[in-house]
N, C-alpha and C positions, 0 to 999 in steps of 0.2 A: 217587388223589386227584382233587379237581377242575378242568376244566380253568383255561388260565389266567385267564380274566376274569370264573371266579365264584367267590365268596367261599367263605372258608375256615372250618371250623367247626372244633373239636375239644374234646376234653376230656382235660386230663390228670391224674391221681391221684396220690396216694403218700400213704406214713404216714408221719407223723416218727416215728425214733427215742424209746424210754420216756424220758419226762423233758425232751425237746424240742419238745414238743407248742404250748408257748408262745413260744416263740424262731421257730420257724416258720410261727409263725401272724403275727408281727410283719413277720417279712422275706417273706414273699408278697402282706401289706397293702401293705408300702410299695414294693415293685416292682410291684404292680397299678397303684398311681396312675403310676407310669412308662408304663406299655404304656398306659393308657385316652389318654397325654395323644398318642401315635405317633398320625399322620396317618391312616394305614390299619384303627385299630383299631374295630371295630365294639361289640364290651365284653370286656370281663375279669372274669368271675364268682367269687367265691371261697365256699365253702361246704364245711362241715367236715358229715362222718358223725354224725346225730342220737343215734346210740350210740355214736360214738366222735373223741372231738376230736381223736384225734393222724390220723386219717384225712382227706385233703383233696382235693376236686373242684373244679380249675378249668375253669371252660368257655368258649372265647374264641370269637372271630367277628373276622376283618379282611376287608378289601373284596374281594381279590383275593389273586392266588399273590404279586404284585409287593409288596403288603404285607405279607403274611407274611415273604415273602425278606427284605426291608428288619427286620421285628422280630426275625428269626433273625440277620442280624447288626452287630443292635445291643452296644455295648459292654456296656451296662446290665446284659443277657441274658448274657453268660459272665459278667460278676461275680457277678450272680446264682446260676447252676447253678453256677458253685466253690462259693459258700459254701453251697447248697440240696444238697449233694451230701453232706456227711460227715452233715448232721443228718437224714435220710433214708431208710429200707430199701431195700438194692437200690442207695440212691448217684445215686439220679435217679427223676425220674417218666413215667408211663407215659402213651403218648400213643395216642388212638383217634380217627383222622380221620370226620368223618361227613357226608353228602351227605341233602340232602333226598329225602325217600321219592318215587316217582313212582304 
């Protein structure tokens, strides 16, 4: 990961569950506007698989580790993964930290 004073990037996936495709697409909308409105958040991207809508790519960006730490534990964020967890493959989403190329 990056050190502490530069920003954090990542991107993380999952597929909803057949038939929850729409339920999940709702409750990532409205926890997006939660995390864009956190101090440290740089954006919240939400984009669904152009072949497949139960598949979903978020891409964040906060300013620092001390932002991210603070959006990790925010309340909003375990309500969230409880209820993003049964509608989901695998029960949670995958997360791929990324660092500007040099």
């Amino acid at each position: 990961m990056p050190g502490e004073s530069e920003p954090i990037t990542l991107i993380a996936t999952f597929k909803a569950l057949s038939g929850k495709g729409a339920q999940v697409h709702r409750l990532i909308s409205a926890y997006g506007e939660v995390v864009r409105s956190e101090p440290g958040n740089v954006f919240f991207d939400i984009y669904t698989d152009s072949d497949d809508s139960h598949s979903f790519v978020i891409i964040e960006r906060y300013l620092d580790q001390r932002a991210f730490d603070d959006h990790l534990g925010g309340e909003e964020g375990k309500a969230f993964n409880q209820v993003l967890g049964p509608l989901v493959e695998g029960g949670g989403s995958e997360l791929q930290f990324l660092r500007l190329g040099e």
